[in-house]
SEMI-470527 format. One record per residue: residue in three letters; residue number from 1; x, y, z of N, C-alpha, C, O in turn. Coordinates in steps of 0.001 Angstrom, whole numbers, padded with zeros to 6 digits. Layout:
SEMI-470527
> aa/i/n.east/n.north/n.up/ca.east/ca.north/ca.up/c.east/c.north/c.up/o.east/o.north/o.up
> ala/NUM/X/Y/Z/X/Y/Z/X/Y/Z/X/Y/Z
...
end
This chain:
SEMI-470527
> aa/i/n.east/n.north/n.up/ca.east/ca.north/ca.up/c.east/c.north/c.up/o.east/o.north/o.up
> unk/1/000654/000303/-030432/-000800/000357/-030429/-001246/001158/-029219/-000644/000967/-028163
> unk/2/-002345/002124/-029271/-002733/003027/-028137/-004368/002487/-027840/-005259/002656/-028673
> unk/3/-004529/001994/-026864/-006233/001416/-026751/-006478/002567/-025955/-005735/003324/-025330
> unk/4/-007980/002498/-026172/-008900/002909/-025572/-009287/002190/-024474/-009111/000973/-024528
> unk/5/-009998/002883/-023035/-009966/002352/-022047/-011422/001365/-022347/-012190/001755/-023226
> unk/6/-011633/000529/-021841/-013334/-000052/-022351/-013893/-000411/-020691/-013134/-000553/-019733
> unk/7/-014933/-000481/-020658/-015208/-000996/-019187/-015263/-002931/-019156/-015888/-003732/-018462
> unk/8/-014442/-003048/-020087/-014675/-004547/-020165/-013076/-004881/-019527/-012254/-003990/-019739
> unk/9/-012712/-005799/-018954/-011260/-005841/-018650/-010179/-006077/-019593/-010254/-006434/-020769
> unk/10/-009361/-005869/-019020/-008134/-006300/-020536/-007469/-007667/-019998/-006856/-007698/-018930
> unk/11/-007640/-008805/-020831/-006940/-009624/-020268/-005821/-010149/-020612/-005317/-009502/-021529
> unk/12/-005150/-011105/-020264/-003232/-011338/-020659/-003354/-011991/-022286/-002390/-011787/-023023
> unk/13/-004216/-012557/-022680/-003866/-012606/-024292/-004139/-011232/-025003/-003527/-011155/-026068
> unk/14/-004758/-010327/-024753/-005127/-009179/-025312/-003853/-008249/-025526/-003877/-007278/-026283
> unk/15/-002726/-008641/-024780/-001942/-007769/-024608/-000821/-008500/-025174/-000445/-009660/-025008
> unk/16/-000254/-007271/-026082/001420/-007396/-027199/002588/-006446/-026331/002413/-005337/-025827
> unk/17/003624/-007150/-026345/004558/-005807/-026320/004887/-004551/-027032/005233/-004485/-028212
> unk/18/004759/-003646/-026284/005021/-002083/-026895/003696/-001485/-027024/003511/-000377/-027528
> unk/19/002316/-002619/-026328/000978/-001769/-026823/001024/-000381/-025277/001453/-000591/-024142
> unk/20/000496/000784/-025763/000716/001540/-024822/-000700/002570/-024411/-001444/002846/-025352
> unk/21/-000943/002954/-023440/-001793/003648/-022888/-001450/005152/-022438/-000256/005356/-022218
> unk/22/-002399/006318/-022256/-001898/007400/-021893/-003709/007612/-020770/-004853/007546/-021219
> unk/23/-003359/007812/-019599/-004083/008935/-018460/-005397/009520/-018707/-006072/008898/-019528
> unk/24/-005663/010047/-018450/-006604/011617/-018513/-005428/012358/-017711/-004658/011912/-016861
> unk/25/-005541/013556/-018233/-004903/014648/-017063/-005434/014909/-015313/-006532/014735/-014786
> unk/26/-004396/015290/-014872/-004658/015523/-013108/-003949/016655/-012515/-002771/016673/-012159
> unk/27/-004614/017384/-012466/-003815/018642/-011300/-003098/018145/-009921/-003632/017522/-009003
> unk/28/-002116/018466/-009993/-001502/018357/-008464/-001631/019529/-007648/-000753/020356/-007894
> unk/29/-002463/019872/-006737/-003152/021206/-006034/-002387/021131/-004131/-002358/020288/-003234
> unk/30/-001997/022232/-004282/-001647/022682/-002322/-002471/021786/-001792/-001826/020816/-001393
> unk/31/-004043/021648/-001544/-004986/020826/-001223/-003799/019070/-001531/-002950/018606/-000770
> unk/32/-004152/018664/-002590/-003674/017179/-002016/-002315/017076/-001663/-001990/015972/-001228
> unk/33/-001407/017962/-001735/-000454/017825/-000659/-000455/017603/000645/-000076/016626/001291
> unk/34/-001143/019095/001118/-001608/018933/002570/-002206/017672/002674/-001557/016838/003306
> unk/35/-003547/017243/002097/-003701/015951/002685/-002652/014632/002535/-002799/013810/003439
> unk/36/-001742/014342/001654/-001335/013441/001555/-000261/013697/002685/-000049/012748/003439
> unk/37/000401/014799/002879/001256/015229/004132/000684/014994/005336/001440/014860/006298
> unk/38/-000779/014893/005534/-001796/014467/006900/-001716/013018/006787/-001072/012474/007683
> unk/39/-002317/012125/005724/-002200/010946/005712/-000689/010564/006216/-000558/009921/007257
> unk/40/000258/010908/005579/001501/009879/005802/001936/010703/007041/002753/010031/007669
> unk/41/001767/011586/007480/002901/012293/008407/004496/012861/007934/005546/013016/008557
> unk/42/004139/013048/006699/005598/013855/005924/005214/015064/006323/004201/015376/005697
> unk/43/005442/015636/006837/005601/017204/007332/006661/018062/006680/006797/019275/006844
> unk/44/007403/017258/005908/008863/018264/005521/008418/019708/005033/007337/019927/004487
> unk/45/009314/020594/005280/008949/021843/004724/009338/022364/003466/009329/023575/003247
> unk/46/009754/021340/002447/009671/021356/000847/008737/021507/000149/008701/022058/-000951
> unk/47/007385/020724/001108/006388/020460/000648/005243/021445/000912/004356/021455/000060
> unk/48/005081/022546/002298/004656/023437/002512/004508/024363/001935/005556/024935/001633
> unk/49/003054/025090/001418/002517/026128/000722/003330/027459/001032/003667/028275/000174
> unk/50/003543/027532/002142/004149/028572/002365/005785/028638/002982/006196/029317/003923
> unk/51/006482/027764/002174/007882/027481/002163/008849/027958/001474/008972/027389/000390
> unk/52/009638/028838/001687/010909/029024/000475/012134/028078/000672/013119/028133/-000064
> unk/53/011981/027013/001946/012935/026389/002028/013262/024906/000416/014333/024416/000057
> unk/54/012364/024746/000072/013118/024297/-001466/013606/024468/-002427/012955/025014/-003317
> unk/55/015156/024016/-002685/015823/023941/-003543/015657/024470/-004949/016492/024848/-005770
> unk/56/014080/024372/-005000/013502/024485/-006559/012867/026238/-006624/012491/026576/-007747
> unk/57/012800/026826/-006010/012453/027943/-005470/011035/028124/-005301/010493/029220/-005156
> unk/58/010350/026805/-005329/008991/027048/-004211/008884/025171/-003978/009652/024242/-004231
> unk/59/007548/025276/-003387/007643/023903/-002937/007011/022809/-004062/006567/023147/-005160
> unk/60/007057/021690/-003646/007272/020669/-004500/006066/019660/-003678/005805/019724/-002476
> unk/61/005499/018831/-004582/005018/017858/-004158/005720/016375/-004093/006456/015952/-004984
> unk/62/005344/015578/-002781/005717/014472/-002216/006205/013676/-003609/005548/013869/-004632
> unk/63/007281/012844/-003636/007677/012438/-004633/006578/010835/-004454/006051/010095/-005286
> unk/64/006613/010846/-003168/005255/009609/-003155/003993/009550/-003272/003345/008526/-003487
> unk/65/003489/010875/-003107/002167/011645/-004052/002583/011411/-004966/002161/010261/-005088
> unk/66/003320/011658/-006086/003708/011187/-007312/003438/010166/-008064/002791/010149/-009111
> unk/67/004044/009146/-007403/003982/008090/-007506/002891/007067/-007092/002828/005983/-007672
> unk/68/001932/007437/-005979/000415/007044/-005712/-000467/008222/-006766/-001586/007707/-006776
> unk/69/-000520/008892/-007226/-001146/009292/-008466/-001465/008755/-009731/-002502/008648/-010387
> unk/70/000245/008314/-009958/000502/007257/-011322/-000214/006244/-010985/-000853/005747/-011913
> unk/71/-000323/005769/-009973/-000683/004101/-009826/-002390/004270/-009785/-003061/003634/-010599
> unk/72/-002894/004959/-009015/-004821/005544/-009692/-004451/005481/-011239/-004420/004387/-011803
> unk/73/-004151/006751/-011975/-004711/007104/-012696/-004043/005762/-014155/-004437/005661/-015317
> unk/74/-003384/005272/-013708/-002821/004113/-014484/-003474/002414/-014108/-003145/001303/-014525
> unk/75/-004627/002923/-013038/-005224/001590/-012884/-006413/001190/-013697/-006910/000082/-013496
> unk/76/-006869/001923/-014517/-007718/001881/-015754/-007278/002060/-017204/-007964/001952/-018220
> unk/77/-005699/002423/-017052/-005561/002865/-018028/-004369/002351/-018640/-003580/003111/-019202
> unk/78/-004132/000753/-018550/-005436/000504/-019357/-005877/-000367/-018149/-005147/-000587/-017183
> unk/79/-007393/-000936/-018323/-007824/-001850/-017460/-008175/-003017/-017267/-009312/-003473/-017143
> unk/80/-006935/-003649/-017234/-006236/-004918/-016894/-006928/-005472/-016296/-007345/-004827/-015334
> unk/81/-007487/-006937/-016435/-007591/-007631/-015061/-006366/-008231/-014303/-005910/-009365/-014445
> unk/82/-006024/-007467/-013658/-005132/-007189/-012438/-005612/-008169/-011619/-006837/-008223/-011514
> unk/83/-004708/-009252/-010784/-004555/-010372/-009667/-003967/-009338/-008939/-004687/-008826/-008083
> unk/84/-002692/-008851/-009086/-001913/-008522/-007477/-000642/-007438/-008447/-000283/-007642/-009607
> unk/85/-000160/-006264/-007494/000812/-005751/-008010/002048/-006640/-006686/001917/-006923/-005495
> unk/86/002980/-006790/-007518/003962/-007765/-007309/005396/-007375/-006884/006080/-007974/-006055
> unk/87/005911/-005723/-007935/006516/-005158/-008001/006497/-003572/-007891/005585/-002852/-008298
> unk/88/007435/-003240/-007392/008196/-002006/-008643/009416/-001652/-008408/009919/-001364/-007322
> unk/89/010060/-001683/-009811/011448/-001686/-009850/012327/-000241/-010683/011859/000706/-011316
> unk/90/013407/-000516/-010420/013722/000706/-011395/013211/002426/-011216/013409/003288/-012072
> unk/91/012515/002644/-009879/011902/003688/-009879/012406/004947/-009968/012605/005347/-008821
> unk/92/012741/005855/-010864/013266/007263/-010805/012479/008656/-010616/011830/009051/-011584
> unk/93/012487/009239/-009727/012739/010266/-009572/013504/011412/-010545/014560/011877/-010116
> unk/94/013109/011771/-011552/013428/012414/-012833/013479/014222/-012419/014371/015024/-012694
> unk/95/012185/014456/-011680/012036/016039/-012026/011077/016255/-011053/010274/015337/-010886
> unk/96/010918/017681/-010074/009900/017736/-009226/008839/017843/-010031/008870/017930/-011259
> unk/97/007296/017829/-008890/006396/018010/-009197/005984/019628/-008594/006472/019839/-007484
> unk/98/005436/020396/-008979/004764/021831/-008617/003720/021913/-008341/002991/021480/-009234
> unk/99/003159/022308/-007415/001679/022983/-006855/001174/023372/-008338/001819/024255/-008904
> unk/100/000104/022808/-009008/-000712/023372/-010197/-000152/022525/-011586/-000816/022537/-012623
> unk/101/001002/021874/-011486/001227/020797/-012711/000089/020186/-012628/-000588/019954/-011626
> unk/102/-000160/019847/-014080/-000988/018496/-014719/000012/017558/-014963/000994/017689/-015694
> unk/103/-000287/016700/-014359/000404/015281/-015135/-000141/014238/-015277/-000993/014001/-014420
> unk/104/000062/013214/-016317/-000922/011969/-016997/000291/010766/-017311/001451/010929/-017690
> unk/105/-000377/009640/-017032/000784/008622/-017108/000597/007765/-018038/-000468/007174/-018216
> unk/106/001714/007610/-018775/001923/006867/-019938/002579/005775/-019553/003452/005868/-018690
> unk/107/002140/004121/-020353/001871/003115/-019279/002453/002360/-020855/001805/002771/-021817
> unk/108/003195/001677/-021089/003465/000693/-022187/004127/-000658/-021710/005185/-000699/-021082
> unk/109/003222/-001996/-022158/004128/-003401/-021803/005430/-003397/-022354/005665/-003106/-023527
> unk/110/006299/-003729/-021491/007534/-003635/-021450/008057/-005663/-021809/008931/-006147/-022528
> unk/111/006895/-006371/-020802/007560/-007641/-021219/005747/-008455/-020099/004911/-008027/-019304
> unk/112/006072/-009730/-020795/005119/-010655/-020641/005521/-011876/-020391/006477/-012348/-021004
> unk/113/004847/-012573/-019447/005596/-013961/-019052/004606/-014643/-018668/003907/-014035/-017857
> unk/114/004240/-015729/-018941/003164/-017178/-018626/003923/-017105/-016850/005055/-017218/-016379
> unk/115/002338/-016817/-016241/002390/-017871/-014761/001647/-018262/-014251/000758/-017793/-013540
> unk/116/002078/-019748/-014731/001060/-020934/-014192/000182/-020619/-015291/000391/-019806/-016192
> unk/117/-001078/-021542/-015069/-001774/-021884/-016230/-003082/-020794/-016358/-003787/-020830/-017366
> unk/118/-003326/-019916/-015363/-004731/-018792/-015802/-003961/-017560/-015270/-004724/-016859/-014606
> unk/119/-002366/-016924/-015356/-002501/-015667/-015403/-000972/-015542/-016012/-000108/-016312/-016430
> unk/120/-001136/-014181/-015827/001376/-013677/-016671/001251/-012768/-015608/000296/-012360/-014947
> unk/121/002903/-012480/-015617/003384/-011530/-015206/003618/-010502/-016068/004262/-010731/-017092
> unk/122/003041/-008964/-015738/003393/-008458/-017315/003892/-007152/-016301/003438/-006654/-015271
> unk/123/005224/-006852/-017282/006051/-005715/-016402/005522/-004356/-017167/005651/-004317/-018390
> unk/124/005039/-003448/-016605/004936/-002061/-017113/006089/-001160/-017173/006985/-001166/-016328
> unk/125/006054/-000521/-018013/006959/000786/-018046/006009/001767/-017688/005110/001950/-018508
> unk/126/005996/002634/-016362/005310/003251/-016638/006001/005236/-016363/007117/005394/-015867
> unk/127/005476/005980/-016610/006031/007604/-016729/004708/008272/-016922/003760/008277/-017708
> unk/128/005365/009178/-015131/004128/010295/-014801/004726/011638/-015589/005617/012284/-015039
> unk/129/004347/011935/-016554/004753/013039/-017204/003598/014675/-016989/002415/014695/-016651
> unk/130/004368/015673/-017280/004130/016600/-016810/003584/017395/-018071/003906/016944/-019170
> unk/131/002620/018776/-018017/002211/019542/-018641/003235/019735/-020238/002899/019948/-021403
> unk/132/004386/019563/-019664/005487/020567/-020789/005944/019366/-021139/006714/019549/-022082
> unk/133/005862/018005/-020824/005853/017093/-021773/007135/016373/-020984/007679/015391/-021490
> unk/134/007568/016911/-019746/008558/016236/-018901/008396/015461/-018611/007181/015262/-018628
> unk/135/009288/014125/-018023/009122/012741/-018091/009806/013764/-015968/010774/014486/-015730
> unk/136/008773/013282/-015118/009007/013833/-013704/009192/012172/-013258/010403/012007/-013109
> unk/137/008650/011214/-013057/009145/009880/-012950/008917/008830/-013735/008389/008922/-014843
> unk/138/009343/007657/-013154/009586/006174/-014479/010091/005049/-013812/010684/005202/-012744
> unk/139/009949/004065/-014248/009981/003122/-013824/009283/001819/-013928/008617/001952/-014955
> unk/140/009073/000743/-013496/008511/-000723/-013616/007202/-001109/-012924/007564/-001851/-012010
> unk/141/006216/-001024/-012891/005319/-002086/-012156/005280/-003370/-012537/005632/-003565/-013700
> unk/142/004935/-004372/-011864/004956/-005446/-012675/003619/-006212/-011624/003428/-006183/-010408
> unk/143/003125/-006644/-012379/001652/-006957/-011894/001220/-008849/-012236/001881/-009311/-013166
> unk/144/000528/-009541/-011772/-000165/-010526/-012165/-001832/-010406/-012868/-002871/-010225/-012233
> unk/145/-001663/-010588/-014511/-002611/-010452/-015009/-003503/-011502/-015225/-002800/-012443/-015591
> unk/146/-005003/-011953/-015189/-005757/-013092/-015394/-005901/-013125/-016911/-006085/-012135/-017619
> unk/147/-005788/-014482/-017350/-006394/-015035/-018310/-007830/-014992/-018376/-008473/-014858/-017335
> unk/148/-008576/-015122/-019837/-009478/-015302/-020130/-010360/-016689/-019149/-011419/-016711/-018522
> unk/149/-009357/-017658/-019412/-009547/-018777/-018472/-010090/-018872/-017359/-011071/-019538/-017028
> unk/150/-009158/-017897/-016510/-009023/-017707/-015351/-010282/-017193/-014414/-010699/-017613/-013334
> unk/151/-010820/-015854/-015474/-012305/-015601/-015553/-013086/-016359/-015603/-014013/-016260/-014800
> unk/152/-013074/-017532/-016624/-014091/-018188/-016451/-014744/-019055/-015490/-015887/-019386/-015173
> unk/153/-013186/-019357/-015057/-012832/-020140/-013671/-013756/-019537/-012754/-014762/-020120/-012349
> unk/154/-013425/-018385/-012426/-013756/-017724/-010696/-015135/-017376/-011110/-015847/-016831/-010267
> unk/155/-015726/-017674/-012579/-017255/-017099/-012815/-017897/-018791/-012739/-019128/-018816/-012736
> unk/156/-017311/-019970/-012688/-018105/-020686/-012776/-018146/-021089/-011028/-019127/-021514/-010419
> unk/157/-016803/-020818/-010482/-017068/-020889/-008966/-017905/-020058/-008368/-018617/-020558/-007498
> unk/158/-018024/-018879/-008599/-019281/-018481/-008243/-020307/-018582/-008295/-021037/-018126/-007415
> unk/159/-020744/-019203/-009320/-022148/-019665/-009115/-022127/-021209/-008340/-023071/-021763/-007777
> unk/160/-021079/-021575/-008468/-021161/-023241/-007508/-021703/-022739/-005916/-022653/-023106/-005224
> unk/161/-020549/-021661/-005695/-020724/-021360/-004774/-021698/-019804/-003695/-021403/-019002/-002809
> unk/162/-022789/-020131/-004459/-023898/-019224/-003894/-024270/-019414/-002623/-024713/-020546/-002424
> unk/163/-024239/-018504/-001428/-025348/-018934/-000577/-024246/-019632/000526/-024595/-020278/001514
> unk/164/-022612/-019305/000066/-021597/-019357/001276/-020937/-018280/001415/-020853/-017409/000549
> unk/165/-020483/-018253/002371/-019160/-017051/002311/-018194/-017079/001873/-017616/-018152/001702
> unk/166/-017561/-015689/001467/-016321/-015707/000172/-015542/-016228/001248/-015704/-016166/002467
> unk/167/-014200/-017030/000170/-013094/-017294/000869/-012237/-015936/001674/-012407/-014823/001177
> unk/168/-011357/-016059/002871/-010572/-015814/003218/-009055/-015758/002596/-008116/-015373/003292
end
């Protein structure tokens, strides 16, 4: 099954194994390299616009840009009510990424598990795939999803609790 994203959340009964999601597309541009190379302090010169030192015969983007890409553009898609990411397992490194690839991530439940009584653990498969249809990485998230319940829960505490400050 392929859903559509809705602005309503997706919650843990809504979801079967094998139902699957796909992205919008995303350019990977010189621009968010450099910045993501400013943010973290990866400086390597694989990653530099003006590098012939990679392997691939030009440069490549951060394999952890990569992988913080997938996790945006896979946080709506689909949009889960998400408690906490918990995991990730299994992570591969498949294929570089290039200055000017599009890539969009394809996101399918892999497995589902009751925890505790208002949420699951539900493991993703997820794969940042590329323009030409390359699978560039893959691997597991595995997240804590809320129940319907669970919602109702934290919507009836909120109104109990008007007029204090949120918990810590």
């Amino acid at each position: 099954m392929n859903h559509i994203t809705d602005t309503k959340p997706l919650f843990l009964e809504d979801m079967n194994i094998g139902d699957r999601w796909s992205s919008p597309w995303r350019e990977i541009t010189a621009d968010d390299v450099a910045d993501f190379a400013r943010l973290t302090g990866d400086h390597d010169s694989l990653h530099c616009s003006n590098s012939s030192a990679s392997p691939f015969g030009e440069p490549v983007a951060h394999g952890l840009l990569g992988l913080s890409v997938l996790a945006g553009l896979g946080s709506d898609h689909p949009n889960a009510a998400t408690l906490a990411l918990v995991g990730i397992s299994d992570w591969q490194f498949e294929a570089p990424i290039f200055f000017g690839d599009r890539v969009q991530v394809v996101t399918e439940v892999a497995q589902i598990q009751q925890h505790g009584r208002r949420a699951g653990r539900v493991t993703w498969l997820r794969q940042l795939v590329n323009q030409h249809g390359r699978i560039v990485q893959r691997g597991n998230f595995v997240t804590l999803v809320a129940t319907r319940s669970r919602a109702r829960h934290l919507t009836n505490q909120e109104h109990t609790q008007r007029g204090t400050l949120p918990p810590r």
